[in-house]
DOLUMKE-180762 format. One line per 2 residues: number of its first residue (from 1); their letters; for each residue x negated, y negated, z negated of N, C-alpha, C. Coordinates in steps of 0.02 Angstrom, whole numbers. Layout:
<rs>
NUM) A) X/Y/Z/X/Y/Z/X/Y/Z; ... .
</rs>
This chain:
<rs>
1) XX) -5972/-5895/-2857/-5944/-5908/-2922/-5980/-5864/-2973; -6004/-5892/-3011/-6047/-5875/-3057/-5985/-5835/-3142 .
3) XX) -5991/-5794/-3175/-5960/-5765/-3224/-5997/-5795/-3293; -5981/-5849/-3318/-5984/-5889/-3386/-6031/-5822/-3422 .
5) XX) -6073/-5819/-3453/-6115/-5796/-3505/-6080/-5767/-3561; -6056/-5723/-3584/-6029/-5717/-3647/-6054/-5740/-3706 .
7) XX) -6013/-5760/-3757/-6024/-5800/-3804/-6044/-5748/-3854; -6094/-5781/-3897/-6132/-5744/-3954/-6089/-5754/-4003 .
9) XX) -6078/-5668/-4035/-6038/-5670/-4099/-6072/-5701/-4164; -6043/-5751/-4207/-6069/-5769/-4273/-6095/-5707/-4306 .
11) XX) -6151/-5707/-4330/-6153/-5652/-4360/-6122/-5661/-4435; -6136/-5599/-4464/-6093/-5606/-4532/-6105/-5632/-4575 .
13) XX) -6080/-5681/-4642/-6128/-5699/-4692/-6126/-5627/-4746; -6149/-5652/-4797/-6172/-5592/-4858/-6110/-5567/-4877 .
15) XX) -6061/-5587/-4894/-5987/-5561/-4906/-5968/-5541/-4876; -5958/-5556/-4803/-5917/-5525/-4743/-5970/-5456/-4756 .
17) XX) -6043/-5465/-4737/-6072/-5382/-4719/-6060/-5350/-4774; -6044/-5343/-4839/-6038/-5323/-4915/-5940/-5286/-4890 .
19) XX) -5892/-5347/-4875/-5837/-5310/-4851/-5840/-5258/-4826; -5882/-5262/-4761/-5869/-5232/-4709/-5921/-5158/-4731 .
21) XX) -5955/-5149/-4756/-6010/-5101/-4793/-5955/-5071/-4848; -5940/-5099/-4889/-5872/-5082/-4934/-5812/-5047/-4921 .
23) XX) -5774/-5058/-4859/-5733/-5023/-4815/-5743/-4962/-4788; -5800/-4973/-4767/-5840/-4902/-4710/-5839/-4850/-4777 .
25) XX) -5876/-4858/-4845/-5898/-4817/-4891/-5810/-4819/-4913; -5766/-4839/-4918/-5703/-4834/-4941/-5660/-4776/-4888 .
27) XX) -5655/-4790/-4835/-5648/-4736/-4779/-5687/-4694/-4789; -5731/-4661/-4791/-5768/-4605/-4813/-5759/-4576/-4864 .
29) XX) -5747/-4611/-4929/-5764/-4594/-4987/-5699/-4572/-5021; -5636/-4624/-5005/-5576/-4621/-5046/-5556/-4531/-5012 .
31) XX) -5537/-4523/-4956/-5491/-4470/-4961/-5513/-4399/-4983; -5588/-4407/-4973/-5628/-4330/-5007/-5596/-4337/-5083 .
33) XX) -5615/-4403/-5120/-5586/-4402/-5186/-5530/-4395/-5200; -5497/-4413/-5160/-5420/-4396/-5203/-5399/-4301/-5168 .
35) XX) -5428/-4309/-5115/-5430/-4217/-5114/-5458/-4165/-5151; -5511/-4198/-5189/-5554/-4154/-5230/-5505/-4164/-5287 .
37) XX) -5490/-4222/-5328/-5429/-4214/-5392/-5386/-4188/-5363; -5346/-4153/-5310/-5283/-4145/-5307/-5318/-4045/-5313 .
39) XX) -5362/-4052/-5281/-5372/-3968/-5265/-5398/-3976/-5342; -5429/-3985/-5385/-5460/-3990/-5446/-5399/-3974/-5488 .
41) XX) -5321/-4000/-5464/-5279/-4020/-5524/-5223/-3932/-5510; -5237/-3893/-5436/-5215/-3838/-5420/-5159/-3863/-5377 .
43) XX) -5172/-3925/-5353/-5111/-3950/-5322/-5122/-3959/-5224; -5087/-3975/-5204/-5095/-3965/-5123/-5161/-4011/-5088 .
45) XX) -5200/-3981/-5068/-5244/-4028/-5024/-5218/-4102/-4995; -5256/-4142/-4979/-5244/-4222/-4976/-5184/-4214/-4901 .
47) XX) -5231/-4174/-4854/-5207/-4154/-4773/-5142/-4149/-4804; -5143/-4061/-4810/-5050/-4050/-4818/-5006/-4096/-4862 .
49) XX) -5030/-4113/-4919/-4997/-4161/-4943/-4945/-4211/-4903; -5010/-4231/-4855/-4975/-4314/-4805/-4934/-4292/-4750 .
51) XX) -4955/-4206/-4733/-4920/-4193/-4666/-4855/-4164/-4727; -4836/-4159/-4766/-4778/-4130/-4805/-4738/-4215/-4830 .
53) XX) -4794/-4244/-4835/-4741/-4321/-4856/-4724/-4356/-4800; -4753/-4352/-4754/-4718/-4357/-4683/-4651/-4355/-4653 .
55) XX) -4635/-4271/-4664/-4595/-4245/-4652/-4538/-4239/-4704; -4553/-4263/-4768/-4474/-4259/-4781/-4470/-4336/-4794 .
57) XX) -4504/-4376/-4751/-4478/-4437/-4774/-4452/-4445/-4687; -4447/-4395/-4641/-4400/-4410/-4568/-4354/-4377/-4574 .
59) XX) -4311/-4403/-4524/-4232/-4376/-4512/-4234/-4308/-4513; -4211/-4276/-4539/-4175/-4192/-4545/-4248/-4146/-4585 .
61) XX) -4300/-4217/-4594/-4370/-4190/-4617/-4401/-4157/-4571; -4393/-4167/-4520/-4422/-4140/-4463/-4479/-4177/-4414 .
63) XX) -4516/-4188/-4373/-4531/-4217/-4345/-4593/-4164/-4275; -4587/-4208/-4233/-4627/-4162/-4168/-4688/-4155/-4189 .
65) XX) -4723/-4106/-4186/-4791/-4107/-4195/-4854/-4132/-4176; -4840/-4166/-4111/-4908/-4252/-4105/-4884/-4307/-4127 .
67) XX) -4808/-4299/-4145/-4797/-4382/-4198/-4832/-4360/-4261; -4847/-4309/-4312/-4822/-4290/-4355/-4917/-4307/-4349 .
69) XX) -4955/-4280/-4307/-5030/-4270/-4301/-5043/-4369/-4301; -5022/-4377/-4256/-5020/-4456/-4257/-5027/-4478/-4336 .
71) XX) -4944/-4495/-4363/-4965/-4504/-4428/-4985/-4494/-4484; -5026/-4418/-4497/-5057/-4403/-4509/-5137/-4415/-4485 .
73) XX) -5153/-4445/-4448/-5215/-4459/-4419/-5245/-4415/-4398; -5226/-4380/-4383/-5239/-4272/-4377/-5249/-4292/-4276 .
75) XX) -5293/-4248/-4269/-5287/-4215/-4188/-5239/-4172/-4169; -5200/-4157/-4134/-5150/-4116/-4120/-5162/-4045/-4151 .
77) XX) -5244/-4014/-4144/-5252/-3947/-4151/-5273/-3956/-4218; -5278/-4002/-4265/-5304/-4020/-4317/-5248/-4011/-4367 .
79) XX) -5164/-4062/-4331/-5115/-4027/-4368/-5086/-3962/-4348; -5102/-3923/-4279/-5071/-3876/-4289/-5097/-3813/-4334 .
81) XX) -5169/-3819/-4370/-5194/-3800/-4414/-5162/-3783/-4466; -5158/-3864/-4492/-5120/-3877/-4560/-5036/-3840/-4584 .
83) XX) -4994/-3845/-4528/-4962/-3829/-4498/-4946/-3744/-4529; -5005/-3737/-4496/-4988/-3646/-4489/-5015/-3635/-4554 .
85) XX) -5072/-3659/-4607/-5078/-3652/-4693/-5009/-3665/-4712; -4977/-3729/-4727/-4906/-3732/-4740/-4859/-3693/-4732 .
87) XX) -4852/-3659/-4642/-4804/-3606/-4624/-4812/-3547/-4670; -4881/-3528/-4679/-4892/-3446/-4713/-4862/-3448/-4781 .
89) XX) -4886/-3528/-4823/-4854/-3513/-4885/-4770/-3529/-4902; -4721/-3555/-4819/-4673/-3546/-4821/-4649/-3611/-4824 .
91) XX) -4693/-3666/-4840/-4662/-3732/-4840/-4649/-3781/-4804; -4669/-3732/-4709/-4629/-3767/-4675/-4631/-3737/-4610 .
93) XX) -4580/-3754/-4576/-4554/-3676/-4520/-4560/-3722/-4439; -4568/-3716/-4375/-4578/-3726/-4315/-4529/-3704/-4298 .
95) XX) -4514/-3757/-4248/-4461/-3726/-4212/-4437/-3780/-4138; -4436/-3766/-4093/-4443/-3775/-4031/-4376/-3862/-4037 .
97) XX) -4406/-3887/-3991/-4382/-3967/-3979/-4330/-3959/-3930; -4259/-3998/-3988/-4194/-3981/-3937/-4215/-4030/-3852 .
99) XX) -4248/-4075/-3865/-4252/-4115/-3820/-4307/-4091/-3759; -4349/-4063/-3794/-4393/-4040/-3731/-4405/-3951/-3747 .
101) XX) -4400/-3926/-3714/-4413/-3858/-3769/-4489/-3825/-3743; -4526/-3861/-3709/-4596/-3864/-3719/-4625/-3893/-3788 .
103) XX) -4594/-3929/-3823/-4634/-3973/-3881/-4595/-3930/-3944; -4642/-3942/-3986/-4610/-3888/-4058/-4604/-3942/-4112 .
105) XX) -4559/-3958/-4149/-4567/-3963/-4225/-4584/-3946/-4280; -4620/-3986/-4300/-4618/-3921/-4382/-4563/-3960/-4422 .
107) XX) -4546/-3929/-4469/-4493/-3944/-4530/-4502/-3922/-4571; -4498/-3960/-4630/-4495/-3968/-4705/-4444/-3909/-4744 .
109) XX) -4486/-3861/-4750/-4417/-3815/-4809/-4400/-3842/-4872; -4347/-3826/-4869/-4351/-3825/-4979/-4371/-3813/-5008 .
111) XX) -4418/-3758/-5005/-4515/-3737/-5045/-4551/-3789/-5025; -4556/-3817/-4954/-4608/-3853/-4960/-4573/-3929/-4987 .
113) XX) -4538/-3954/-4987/-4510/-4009/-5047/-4530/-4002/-5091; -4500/-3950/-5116/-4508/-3927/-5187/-4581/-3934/-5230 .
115) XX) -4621/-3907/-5172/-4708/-3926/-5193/-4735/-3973/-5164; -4700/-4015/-5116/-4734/-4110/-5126/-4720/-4141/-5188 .
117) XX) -4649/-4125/-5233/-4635/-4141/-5271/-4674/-4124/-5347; -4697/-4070/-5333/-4748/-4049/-5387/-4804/-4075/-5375 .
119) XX) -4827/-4087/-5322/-4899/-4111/-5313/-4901/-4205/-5322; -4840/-4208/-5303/-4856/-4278/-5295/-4880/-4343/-5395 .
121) XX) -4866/-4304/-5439/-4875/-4334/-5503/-4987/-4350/-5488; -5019/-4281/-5467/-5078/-4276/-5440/-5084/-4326/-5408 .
123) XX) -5057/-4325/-5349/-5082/-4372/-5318/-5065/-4442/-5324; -5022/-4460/-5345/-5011/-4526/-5391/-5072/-4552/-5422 .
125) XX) -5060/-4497/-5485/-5124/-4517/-5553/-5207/-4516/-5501; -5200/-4491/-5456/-5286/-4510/-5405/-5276/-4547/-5358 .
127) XX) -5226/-4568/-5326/-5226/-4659/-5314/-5224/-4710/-5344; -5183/-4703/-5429/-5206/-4763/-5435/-5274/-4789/-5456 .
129) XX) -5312/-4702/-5498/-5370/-4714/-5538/-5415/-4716/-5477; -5425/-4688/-5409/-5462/-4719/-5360/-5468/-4755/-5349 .
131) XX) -5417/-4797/-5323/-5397/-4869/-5285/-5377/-4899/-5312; -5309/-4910/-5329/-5264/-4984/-5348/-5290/-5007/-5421 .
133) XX) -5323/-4969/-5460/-5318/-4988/-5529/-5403/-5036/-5512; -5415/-5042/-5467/-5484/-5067/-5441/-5454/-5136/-5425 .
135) XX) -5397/-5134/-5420/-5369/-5214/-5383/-5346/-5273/-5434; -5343/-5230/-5468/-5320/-5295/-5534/-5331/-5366/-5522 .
137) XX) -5270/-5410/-5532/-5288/-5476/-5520/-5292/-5519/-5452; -5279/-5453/-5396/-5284/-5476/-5329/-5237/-5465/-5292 .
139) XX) -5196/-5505/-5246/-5138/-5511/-5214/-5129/-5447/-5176; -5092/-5391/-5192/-5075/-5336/-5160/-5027/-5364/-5085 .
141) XX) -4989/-5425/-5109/-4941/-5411/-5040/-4996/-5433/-4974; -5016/-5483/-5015/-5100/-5536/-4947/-5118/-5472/-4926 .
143) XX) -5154/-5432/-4967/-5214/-5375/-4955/-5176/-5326/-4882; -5121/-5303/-4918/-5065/-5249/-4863/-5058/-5281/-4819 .
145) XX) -5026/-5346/-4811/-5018/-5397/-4751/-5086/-5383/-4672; -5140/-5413/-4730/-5230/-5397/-4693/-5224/-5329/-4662 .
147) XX) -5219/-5270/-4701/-5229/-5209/-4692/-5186/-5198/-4616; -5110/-5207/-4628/-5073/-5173/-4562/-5114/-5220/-4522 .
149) XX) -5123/-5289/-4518/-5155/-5331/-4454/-5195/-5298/-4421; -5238/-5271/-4460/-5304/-5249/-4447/-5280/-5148/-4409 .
151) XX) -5255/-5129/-4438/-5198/-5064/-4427/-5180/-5071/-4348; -5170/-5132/-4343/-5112/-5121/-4275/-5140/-5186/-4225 .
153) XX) -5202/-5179/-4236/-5259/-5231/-4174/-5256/-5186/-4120; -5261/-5201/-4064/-5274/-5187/-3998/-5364/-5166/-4008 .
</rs>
């Protein structure tokens, strides 16, 4: 029994490679920018920012620290980095997992609220002038729809 030949992918036309060239430079390009306006504006780096909006948008504002690396896109030792910048300036405290007490949490203080909430006007005004104000005219719900598909492919 012979194993069928795999089939040759279409290659791309001029739009598809232009997308797909467009994306790659968009992944690269967007989050340095909106980290450079946010550190530019004296406001929290892009990182802590997302690992601080994370966490007070979960239950008790808490969350384990490889979920937290997860959605953050962070490596485990990548958020426990971030983590420990945040801890020093107080805006957010560790503390051991009722459920496993090998695994740690971090949690969201009321300082560190307090300065997502200051930072976040920053980072607003450099998403939309990065990104969205680039979309004008084009179906945001279609586009988000595409995006998670593509997000949550095997």
């Amino acid at each position: 029994m012979s194993a069928a030949a795999p089939e040759t992918p279409r290659p791309l036309d001029a739009e598809e490679e232009a997308l797909v060239r467009a994306l790659g430079r968009i992944m690269h390009v967007l989050p340095r920018t909106i980290d450079a306006d946010m550190v530019g504006d004296r406001q929290l780096p892009l990182t802590e920012y997302t690992a601080l909006m994370h966490l007070s948008e979960a239950p008790g504002r808490r969350m384990r620290m490889s979920e937290l690396a997860a959605s953050c896109q962070l490596s485990l030792s990548g958020m426990t980095r971030t983590i420990g910048r945040l801890e020093t300036q107080g805006l957010v405290e560790r503390a051991r997992c009722a459920e496993d007490a090998r695994g740690w949490n971090a949690v969201l203080t009321d300082a560190g609220l307090a300065r997502l909430q200051e930072s976040w006007p920053s980072h607003l005004a450099s998403v939309r002038r990065r990104f969205l104000d680039h979309f004008e005219g084009i179906d945001l719900v279609r586009l988000a729809r595409a995006f998670q598909r593509v997000g949550t492919a095997d």
